[in-house]
Backbone as a chain_set.jsonl record, in Angstrom:
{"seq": "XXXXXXXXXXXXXXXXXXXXXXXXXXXXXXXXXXXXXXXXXXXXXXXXXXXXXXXXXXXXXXXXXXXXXXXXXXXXXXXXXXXXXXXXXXXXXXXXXXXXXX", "coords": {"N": [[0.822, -1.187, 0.0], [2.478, 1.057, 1.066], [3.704, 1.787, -1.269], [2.008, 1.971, -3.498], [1.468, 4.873, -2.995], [3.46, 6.236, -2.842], [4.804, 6.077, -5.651], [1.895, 7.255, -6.622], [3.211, 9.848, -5.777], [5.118, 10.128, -6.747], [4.646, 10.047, -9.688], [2.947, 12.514, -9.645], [4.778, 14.657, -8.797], [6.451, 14.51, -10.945], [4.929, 15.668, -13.032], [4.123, 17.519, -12.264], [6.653, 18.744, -11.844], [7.072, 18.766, -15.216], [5.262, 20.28, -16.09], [6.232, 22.831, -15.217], [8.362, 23.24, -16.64], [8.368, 23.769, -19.305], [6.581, 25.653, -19.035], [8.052, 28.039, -18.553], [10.181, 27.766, -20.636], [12.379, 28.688, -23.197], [12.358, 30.264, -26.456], [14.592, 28.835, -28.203], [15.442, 29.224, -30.466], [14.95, 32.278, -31.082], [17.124, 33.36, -28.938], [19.427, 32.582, -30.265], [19.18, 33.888, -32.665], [19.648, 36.192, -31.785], [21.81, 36.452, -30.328], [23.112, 36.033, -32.408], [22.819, 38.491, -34.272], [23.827, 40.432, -32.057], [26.326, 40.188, -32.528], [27.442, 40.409, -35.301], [26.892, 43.126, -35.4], [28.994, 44.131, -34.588], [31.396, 43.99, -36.463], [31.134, 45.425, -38.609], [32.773, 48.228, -37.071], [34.853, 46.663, -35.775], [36.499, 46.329, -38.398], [36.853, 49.196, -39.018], [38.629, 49.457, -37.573], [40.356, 47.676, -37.741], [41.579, 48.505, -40.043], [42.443, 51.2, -39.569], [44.311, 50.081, -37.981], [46.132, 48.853, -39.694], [46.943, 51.554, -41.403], [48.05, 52.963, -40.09], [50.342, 51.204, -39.264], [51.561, 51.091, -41.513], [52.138, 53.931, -42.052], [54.564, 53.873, -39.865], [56.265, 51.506, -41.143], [56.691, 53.159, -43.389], [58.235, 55.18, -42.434], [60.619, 53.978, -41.247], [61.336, 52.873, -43.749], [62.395, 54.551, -45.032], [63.712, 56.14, -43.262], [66.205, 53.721, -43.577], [67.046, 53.643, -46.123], [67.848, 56.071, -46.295], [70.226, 56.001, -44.739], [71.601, 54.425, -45.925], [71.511, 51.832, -45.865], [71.895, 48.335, -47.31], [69.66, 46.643, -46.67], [67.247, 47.249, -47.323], [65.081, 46.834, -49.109], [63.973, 44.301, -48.283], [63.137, 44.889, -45.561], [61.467, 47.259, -46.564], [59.466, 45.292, -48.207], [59.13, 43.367, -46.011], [57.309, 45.218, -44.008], [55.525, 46.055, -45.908], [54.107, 43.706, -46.647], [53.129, 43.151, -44.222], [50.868, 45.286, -43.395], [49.547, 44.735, -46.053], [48.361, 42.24, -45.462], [46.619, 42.599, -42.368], [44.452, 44.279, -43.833], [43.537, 42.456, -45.828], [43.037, 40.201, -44.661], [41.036, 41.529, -42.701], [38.918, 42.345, -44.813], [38.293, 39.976, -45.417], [37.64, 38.313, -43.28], [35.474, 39.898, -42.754], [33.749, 39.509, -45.278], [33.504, 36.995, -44.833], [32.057, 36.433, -42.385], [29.259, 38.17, -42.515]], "CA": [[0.0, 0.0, 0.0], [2.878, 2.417, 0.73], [4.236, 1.796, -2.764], [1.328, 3.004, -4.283], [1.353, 5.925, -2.562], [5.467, 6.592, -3.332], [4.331, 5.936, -6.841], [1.577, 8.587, -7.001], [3.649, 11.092, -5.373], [6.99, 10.572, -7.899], [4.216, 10.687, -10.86], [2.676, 13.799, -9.498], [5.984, 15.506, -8.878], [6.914, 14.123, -12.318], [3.986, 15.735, -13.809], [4.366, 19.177, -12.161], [8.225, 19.751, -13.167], [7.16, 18.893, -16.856], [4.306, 21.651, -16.46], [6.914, 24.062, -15.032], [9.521, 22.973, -17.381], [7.163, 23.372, -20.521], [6.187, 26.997, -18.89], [9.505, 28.777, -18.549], [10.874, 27.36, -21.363], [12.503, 29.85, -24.234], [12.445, 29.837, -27.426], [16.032, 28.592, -28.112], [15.892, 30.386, -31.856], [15.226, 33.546, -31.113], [18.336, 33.645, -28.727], [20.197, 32.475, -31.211], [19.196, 34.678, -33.749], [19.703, 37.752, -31.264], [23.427, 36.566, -29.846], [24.501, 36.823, -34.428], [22.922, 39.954, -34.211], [24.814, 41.161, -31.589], [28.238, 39.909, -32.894], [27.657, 40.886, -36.635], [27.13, 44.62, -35.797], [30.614, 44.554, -34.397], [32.004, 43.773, -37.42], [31.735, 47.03, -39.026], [33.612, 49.11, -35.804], [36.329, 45.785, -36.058], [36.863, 46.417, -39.399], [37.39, 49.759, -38.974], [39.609, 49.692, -36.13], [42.013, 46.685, -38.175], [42.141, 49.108, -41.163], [43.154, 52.17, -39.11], [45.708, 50.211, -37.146], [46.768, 49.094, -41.178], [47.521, 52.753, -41.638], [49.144, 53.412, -38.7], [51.123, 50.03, -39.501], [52.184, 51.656, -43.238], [53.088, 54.412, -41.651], [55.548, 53.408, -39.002], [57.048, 51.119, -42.178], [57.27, 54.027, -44.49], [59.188, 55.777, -41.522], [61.73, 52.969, -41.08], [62.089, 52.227, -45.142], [62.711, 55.753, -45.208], [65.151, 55.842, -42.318], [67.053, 52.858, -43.973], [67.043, 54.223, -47.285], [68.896, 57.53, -46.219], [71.474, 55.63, -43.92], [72.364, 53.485, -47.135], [71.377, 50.033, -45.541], [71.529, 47.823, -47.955], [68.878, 45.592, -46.341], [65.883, 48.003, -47.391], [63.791, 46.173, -49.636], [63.554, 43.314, -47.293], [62.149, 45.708, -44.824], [59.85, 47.641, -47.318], [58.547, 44.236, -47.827], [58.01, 43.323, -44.859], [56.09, 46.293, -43.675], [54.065, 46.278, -46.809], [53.292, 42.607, -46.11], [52.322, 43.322, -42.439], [49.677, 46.339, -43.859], [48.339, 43.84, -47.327], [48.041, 41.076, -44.638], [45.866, 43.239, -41.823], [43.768, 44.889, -44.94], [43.108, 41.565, -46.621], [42.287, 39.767, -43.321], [39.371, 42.26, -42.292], [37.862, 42.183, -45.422], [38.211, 38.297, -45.404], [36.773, 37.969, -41.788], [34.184, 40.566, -42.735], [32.896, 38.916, -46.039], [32.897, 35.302, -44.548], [30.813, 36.305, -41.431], [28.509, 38.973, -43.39]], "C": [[0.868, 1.254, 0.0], [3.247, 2.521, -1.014], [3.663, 2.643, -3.666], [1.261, 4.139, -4.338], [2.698, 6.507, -2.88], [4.882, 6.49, -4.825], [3.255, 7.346, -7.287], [1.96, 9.577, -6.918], [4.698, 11.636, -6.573], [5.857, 11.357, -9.253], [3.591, 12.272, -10.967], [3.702, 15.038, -9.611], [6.68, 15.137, -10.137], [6.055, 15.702, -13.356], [4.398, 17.13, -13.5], [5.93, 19.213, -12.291], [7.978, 19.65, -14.501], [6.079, 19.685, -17.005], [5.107, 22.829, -16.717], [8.287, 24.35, -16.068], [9.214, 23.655, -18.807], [7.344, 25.185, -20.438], [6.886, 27.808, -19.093], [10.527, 28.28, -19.555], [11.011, 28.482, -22.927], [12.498, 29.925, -25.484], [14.034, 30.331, -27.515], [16.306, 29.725, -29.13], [15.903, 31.32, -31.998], [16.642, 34.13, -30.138], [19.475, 33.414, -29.514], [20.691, 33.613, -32.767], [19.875, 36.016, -32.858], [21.072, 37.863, -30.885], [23.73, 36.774, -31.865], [24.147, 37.73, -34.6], [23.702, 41.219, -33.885], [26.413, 40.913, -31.842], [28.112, 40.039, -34.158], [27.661, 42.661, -36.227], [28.777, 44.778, -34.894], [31.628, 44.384, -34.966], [32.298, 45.316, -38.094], [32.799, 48.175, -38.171], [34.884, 48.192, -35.906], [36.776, 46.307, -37.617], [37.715, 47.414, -39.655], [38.941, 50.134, -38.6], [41.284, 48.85, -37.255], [42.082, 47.969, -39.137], [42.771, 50.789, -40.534], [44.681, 51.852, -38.069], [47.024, 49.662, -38.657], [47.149, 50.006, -41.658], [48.34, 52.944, -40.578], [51.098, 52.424, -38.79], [52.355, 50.799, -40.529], [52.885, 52.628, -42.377], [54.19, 54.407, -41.049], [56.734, 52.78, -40.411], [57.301, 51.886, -42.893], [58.957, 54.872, -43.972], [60.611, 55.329, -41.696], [62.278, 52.718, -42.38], [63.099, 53.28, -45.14], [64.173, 56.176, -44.506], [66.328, 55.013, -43.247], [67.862, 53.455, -45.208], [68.164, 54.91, -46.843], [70.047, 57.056, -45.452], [72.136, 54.958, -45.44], [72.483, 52.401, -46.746], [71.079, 49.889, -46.857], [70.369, 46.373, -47.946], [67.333, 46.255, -46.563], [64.728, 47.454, -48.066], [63.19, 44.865, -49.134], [62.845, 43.977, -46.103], [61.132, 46.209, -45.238], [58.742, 46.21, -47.537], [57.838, 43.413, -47.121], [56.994, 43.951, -43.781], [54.56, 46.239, -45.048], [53.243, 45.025, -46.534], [52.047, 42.879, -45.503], [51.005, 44.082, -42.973], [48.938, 45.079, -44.795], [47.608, 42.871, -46.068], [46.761, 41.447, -43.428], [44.853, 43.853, -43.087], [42.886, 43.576, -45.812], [42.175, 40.836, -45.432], [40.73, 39.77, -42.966], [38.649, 42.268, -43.742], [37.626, 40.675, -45.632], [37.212, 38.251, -44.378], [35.124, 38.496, -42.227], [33.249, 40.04, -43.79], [32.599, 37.614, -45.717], [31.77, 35.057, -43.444], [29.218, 36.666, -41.732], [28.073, 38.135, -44.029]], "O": [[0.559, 2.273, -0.619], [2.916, 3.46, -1.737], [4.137, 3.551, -4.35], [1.037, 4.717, -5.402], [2.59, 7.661, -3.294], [4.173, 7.495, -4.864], [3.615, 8.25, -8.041], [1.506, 10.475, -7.626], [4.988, 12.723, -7.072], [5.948, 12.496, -9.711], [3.667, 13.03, -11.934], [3.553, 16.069, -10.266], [7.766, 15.709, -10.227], [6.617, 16.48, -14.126], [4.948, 17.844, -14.339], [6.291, 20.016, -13.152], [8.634, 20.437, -15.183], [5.802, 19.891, -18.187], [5.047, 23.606, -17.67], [8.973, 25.365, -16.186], [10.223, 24.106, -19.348], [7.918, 25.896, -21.263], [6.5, 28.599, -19.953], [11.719, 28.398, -19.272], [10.055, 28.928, -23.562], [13.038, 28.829, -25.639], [14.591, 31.383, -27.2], [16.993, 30.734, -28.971], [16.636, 31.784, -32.871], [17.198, 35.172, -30.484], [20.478, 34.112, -29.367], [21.679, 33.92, -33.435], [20.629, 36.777, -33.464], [21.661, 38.94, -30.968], [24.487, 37.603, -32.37], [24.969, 38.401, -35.223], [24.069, 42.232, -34.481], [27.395, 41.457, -31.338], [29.189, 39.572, -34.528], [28.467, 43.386, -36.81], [29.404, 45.836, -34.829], [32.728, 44.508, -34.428], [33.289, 46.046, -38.077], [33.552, 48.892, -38.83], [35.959, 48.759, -36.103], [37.89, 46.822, -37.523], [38.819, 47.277, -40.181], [39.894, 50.75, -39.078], [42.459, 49.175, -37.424], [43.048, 48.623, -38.744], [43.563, 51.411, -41.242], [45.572, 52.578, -37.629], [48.227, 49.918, -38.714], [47.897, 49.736, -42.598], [49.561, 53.061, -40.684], [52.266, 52.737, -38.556], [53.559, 50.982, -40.347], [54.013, 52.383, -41.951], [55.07, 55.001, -41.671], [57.778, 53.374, -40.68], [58.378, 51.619, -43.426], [60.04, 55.081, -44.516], [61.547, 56.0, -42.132], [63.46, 52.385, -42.462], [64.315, 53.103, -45.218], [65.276, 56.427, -44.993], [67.315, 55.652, -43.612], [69.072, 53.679, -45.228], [69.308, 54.469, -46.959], [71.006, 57.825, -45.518], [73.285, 55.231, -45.787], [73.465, 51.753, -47.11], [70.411, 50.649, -47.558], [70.243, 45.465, -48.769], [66.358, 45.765, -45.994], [63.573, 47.587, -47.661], [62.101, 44.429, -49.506], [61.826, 43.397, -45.729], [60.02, 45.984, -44.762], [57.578, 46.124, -47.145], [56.724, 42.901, -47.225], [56.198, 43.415, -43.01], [53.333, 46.336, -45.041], [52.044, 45.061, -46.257], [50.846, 42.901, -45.772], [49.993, 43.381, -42.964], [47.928, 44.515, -44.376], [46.393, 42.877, -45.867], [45.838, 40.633, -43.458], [43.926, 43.195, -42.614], [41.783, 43.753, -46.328], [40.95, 40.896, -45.322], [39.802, 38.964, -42.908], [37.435, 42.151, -43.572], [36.535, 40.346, -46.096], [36.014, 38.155, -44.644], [34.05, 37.902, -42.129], [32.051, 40.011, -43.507], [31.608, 37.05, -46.181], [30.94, 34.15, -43.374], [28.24, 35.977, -41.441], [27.318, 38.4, -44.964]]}, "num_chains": 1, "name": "protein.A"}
């Protein structure tokens, strides 16, 4: 006789967490949709940001070719190249990142 009674209680308390479960339950897809919302509009402000630290980049390298240049290193076009790299490489990047997420 207790059995039965342990038995109605589990199914009852069964029954009310899958009411309350049911009730408070979210729709998964619209959080989903709303977190790529919020991480696509920060694409445009990233974008920016890489392509202004890509100028900043150039510059600094123009500085230094420039420097080299006028001392008469003969190691200058290995430097111009690798500053211009560094800039194509940041420049290509963000528009990479930005057209594959976009």
């Amino acid at each position: 006789m207790n059995t039965r009674i342990y038995k109605k209680t589990a199914f009852s308390m069964l029954c009310f967490l899958v009411f309350v479960a049911t009730t408070y339950a979210q729709d998964g897809a619209g959080g989903i949709n709303q977190a790529t919302q919020m991480v696509t509009s920060y694409f445009d402000p990233a974008t920016k940001l890489i392509y202004a630290i890509g100028a900043v980049v150039g510059l600094i390298g123009g500085v230094k070719v420039y420097n080299k240049f006028s001392s008469g290193d003969p190691d200058t076009s290995k430097t111009a190249a690798s500053w211009f790299g560094a800039c194509i490489f940041l420049i290509v990047s963000a528009t990479i990142l930005r057209s594959f997420f976009l």
